[in-house]
N, C-alpha and C positions, 0 to 999 in steps of 0.2 A: 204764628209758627215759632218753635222754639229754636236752639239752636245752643247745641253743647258741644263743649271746650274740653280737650286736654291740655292741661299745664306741665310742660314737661324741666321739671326744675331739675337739671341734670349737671355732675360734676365731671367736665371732660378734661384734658390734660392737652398742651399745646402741640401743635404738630402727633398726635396718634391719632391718627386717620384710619388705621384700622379699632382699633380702641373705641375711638370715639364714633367711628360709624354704627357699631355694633348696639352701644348706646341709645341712638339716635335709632334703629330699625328694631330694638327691642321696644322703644317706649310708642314708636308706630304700631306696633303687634298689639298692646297693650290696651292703646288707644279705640282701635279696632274692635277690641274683647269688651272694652266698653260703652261701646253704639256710639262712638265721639263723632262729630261731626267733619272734626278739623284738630288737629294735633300742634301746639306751637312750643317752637324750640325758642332758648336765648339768644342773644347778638352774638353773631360770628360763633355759634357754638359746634359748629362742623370743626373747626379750627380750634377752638377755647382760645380764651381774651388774657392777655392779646399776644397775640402772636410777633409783634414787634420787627424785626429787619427781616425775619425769616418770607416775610411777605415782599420784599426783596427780590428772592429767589425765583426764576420760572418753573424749577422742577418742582416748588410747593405748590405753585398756584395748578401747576398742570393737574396737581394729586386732587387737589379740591375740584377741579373739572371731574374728574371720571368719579369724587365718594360722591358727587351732586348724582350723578349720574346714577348709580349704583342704589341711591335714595330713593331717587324717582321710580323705581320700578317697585316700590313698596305702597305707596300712593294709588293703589286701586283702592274706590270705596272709601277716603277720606281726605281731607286737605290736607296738608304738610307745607307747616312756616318756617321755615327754618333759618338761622343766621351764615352769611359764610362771606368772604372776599371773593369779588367777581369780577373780572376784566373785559374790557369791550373797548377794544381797540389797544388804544397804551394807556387806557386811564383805569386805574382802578376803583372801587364802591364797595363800601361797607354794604352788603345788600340782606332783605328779606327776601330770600326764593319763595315763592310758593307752587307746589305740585296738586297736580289732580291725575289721578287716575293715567300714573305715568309720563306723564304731559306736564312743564313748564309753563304757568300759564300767566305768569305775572311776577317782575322781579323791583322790588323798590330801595329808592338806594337811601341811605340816610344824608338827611338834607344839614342836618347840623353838625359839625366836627368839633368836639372838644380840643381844647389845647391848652390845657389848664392841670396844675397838682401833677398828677400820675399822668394826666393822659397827653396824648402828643399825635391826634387821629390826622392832622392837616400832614405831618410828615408821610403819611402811607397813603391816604385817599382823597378822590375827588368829590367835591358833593353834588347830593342828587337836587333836583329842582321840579319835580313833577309829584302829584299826589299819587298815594300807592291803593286805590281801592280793589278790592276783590269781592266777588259774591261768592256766598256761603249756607246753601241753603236756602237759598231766595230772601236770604241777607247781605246787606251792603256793609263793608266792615274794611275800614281804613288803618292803613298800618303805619307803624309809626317805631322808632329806634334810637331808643336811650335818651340820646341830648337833645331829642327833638318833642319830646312832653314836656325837660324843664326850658321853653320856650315858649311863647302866646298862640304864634302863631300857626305852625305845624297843625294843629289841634283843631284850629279855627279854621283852616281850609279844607282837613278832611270833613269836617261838617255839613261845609257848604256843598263839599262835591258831591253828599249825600251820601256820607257814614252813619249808619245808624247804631255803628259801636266801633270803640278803638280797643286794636291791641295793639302793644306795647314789646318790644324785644328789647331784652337789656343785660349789660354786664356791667351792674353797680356795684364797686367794690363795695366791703365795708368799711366804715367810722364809728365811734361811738353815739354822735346824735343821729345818724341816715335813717332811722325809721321816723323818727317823727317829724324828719322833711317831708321823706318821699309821701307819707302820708297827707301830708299838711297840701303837698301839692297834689297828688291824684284825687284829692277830696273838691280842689280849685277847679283842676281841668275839668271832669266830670261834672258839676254842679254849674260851672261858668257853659258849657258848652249842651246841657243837658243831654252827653252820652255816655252812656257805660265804657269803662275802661279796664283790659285787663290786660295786669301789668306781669309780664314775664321775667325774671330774675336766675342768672347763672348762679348756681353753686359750687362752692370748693377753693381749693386753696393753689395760686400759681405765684410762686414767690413770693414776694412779700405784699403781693394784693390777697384779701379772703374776700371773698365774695358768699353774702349769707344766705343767699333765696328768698325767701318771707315775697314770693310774689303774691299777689292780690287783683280781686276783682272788686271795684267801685260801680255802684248802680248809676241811673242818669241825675239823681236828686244829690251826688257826692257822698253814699251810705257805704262803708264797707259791706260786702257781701260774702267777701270770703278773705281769709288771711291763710299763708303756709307757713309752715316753721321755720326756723332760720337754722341754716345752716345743717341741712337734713334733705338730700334728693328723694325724690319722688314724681311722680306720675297723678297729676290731681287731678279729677274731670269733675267738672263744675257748668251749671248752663248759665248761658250770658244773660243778665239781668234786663231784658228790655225797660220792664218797668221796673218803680225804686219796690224795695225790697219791703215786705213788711215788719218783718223783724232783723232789723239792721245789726251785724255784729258787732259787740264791743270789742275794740283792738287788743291785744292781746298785754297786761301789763308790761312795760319794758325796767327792765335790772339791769341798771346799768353794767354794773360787776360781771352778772352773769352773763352777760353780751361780749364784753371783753374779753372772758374767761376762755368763752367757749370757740370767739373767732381765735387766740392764741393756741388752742389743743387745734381747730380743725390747721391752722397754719403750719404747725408741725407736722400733724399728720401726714397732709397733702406731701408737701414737700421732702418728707423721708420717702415715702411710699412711690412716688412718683419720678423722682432721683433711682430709688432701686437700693436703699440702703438699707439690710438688717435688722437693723436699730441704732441708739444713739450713747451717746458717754457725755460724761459731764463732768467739772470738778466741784464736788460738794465742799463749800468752805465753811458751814454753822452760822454761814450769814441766810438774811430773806432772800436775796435774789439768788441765787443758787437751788435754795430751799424751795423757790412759787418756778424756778423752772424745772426743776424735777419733777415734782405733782404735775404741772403740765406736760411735762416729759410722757410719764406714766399714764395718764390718763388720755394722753394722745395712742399711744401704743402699744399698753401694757407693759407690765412690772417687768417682762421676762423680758423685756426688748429694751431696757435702760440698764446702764450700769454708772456705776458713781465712782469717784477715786477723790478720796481725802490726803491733802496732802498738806502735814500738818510742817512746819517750822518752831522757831525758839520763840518766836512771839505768838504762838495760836493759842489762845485760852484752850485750857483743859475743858470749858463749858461749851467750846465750838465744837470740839472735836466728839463728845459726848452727845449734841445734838444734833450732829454730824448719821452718826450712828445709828441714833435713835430715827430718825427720817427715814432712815436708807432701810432698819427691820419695820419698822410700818407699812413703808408702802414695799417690801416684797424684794427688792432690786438687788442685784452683788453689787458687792459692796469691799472696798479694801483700802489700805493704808497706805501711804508710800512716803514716808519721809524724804523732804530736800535739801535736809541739812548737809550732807555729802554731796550732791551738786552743787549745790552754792560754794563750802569749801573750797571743791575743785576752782569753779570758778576763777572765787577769790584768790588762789595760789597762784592760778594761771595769768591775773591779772596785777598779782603784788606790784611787779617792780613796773608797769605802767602809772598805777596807784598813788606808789612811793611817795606818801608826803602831804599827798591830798584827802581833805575832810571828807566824812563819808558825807551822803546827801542821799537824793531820790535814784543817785545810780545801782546803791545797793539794794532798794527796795525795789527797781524794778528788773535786777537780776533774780531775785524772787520768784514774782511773778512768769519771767521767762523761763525759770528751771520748770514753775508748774506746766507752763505752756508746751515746753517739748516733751517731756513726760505725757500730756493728754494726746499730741499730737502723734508720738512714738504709739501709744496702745491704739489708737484711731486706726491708724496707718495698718500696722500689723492685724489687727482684729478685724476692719473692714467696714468699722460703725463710725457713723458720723458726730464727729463732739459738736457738741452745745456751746457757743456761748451766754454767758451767763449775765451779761451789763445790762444796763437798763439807760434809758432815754437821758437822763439826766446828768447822768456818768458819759453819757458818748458828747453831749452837748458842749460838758469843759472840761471832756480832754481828763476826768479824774478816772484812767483806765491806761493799762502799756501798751502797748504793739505788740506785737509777738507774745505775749504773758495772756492774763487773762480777757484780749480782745481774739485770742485765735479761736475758731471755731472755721461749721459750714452753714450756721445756720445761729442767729440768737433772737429767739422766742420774744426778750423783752426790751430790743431795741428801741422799742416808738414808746414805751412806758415809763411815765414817769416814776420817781424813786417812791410819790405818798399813793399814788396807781397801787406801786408794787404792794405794798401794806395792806388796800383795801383788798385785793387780790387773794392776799395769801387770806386773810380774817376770813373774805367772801369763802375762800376754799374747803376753810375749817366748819364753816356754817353748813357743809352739805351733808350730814349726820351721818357719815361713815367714819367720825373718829377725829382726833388731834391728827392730823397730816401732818402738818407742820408742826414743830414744836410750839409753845405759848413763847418762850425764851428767845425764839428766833425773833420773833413778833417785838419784844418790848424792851429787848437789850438795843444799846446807842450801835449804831450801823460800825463799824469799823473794814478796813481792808488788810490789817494784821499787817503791816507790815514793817513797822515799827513799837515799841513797848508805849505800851499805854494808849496807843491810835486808836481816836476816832475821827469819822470822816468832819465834825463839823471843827477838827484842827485847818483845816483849809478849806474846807466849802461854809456858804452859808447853812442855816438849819435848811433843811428841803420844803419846808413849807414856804419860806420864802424865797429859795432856787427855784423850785418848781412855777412857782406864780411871775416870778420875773423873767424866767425862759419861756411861759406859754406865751405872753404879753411881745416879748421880743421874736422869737422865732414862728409863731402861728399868728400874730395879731400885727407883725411887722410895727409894734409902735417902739420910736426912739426912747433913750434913756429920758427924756424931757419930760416926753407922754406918761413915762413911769412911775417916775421921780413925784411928777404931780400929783398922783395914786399915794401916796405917803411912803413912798421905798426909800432908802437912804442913800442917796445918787453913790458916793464912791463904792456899795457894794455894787448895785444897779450897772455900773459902768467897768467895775470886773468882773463881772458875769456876764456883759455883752463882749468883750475883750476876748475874754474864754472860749467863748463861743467860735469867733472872730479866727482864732491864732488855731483852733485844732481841727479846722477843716481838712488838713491832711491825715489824721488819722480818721478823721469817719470815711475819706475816701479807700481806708485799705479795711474797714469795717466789714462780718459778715453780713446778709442780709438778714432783715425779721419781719415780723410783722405790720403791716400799719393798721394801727387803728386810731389816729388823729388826723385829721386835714392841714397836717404840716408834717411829714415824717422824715426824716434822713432819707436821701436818694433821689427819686424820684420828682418827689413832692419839694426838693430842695437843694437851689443847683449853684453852687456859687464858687467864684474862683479861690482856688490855694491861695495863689500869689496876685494879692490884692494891697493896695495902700490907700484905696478909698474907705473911710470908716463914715457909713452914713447915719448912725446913730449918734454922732457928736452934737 
């Protein structure tokens, strides 16, 4: 006896319960239209992941009583698994509903709670302790939920209690390695346990988590059977592999670049689209990070929904402001000038006799930057579009960015990116054969922030290949300057690069949010106090 699945890889938005219901009974209809057996949603996707304090609330969870409710009566003629927050008593449960024909007929709660990086599932729910089996067609089919497959035993007890296949409900964000984990382990679970597995996967973008899809079905021998696209909703109906497959899929190549590329365009998208904003603005400077967030600007939104504002000063090269230009008629976008020579002036006059006497330094360069900043933040305001910021991972990490200047924004795309990321990013962009995107010049000129004559960045930072390697090592790998140092780094940069680090935790706390795509990202994934005199890296 066979027995086929819908995979409903679906991008739902937090808290739209009408939104996301309609989601959730349209891919039921669907399911339906295609003889599916049994229809499975992702974790908590009634809700979308995660919903965070709002679970909190009683009037949320009541809302999630009556969409269950409302769901169920869809559920004639097929199963329906769905994710959502469920309360029974005063404790609450991450749970898998499952309906039949109207009827609740089994609810499993997830036995494992993260509390690790992003997640924080022990501060909302209790854990469940019972196995979740259902029949399915005169199939036995155990369910299972996220943090409960990367574990031995979840796996091993639905087995025993006589699953003769696992699905899997999940809201895995993305990283750049997570395919060739989640791979590496649903090829384990399945071949160790000898049962088919299929793994369900959230799509879309909620803050600075992207969540990519690419769910999959594993045979009982650990064969792929099926892979979905990443980061692409859909409705897949696939039948569950009793036996291994005979012609087993090959995985689908992974790009790096293009994995990155494409979670930063869904990041933006999501989170304009989803906020309710227009479009977006940015300040194009003739540098790369400005340059690889526009392109992903644009290609999250289209041309007509970006605009750019060059705002040149006495120290902008004439070749920034040229390739400035030239970016903004490529890719489509308005595009305009606005000089800050006259604000700064004002400024400066307004500040002489504070001044009086004293050496200029980094106070006038980041009066600069703030002229730009309130200028982005005045056309934001007025026009209704949300600006971009434009920094990247490496800049937020020491502190080489202002406050109010070029860290203002609602949103910045390349937060969690490194500065040599950025590079491969804009190159990878160039590669997609619709043309020079980016200028070649933006690419191969020395990085500079203009804000003094003759600036560039590596006057105060190290070169980024070695920033970059000594902040993945200290901040994602938690190893000391000692552990680095051993590595062949030259301890006093090593140890003003951890310092940096160290001393500008108060500005990434006033930081817009962005993407993550590393397992260490600003925020969430990284939570340390301002006002610290512990330095454990000594």
């Amino acid at each position: 006896m066979s027995l086929t699945i819908s995979i409903a890889q679906i991008n739902p938005t937090v808290g739209s319960f009408t939104g996301n219901n309609q989601l959730i009974i349209d891919a039921i209809n669907q399911a339906k239209k295609d003889k599916a057996d049994a229809v499975v949603f992702p974790e908590l996707a009634l809700t979308a992941y995660p919903p965070e304090d709002l679970l909190f609330r009683p009037a949320f969870l009541k809302k999630v009583e009556v969409s269950l409710q409302e769901i169920s009566q869809h559920s004639d003629g097929i199963t329906v698994i769905i994710g959502a927050p469920v309360k029974r008593g005063k404790k609450l449960f991450n749970m898998a509903c499952v309906y039949q024909d109207g009827k609740c007929i089994h609810q499993y709660a997830k036995q494992h709670l993260p509390n690790y990086r992003v997640f924080d599932e022990k501060r909302y729910f209790r854990r469940g302790k019972t196995d979740g089996i259902i029949t399915i067609a005169g199939h036995k089919i155990g369910l299972l939920i996220c943090e409960d497959i990367w574990r031995e035993k979840p796996a091993v007890k639905a087995k025993k209690a006589g699953a003769e296949a696992l699905i899997v409900l999940n809201a895995s964000p993305f990283r750049a390695e997570k395919t060739s984990e989640r791979m590496a382990l649903l090829q384990q679970r399945s071949s160790e346990n000898q049962c088919p597995i299929v793994y369900v996967n959230l799509e879309g973008g909620q803050d600075e988590l992207v969540f990519d899809g690419e769910s999959l079905i594993y045979d009982s021998s650990g064969q792929l059977a099926f892979q979905a696209p990443k980061f692409k909703s859909g409705l897949f109906t696939q039948p569950i592999p009793f036996k291994p497959v005979k012609q087993p899929l090959k995985p689908l190549p992974i790009n790096v670049e293009a994995c990155i590329y494409n979670a930063l365009v869904k990041g933006v998208k999501d989170y304009v689209h989803k906020n309710g904003f227009p479009g977006v603005m940015l300040g194009l400077s003739g540098g790369v990070d400005s340059a690889l967030t526009m392109a992903i600007a644009v290609d999250a939104l289209g041309a007509e929904n970006v605009e750019a504002v060059m705002m040149p000063f006495r120290y902008t090269a004439d070749i920034s402001i040229a390739d400035a230009a030239k970016q903004a008629k490529t890719q489509g976008v308005k595009y305009r000038e606005i000089p800050i020579e006259p604000i700064f002036n004002s400024f400066m006059e307004a500040l002489s006799a504070e001044f009086d006497g004293l050496e200029r330094d980094v106070t006038e360069e980041n009066i600069q930057a703030r002229s730009r900043g309130v200028l982005l933040m005045a056309m934001s305001n007025k026009m209704g579009k949300m600006l971009l910021a434009t920094g990247n991972k490496s800049e937020m990490a020491v502190g080489y960015a202002t406050l109010y200047g070029d860290m203002a924004g609602g949103y910045a795309p390349l937060k969690d990116v490194f500065k040599t990321c950025v590079y491969s990013l804009a190159r990878y962009r160039n590669s997609l054969g619709d043309g020079e995107i980016i200028p070649e010049r933006v690419i191969t000129r020395p990085p500079s922030a203009e804000l003094a004559p003759d600036q560039i960045d590596e006057d105060s930072l190290p070169h980024y290949d070695i920033l970059d390697a000594v902040l993945r090592m200290f901040i994602e790998e938690f190893q000391s300057v000692a552990d680095i140092v051993a590595q062949g780094y030259d301890e006093e940069t090593v140890r003003r690069v951890a310092n940096l680090v160290l001393l500008n935790e108060y500005k990434r706390r006033q930081s817009a949010p962005g993407v993550r795509i590393t397992k260490r990202a600003f925020g969430k994934d990284r939570r340390y106090p301002i006002t610290s005199h512990y330095r454990w890296y000594l």
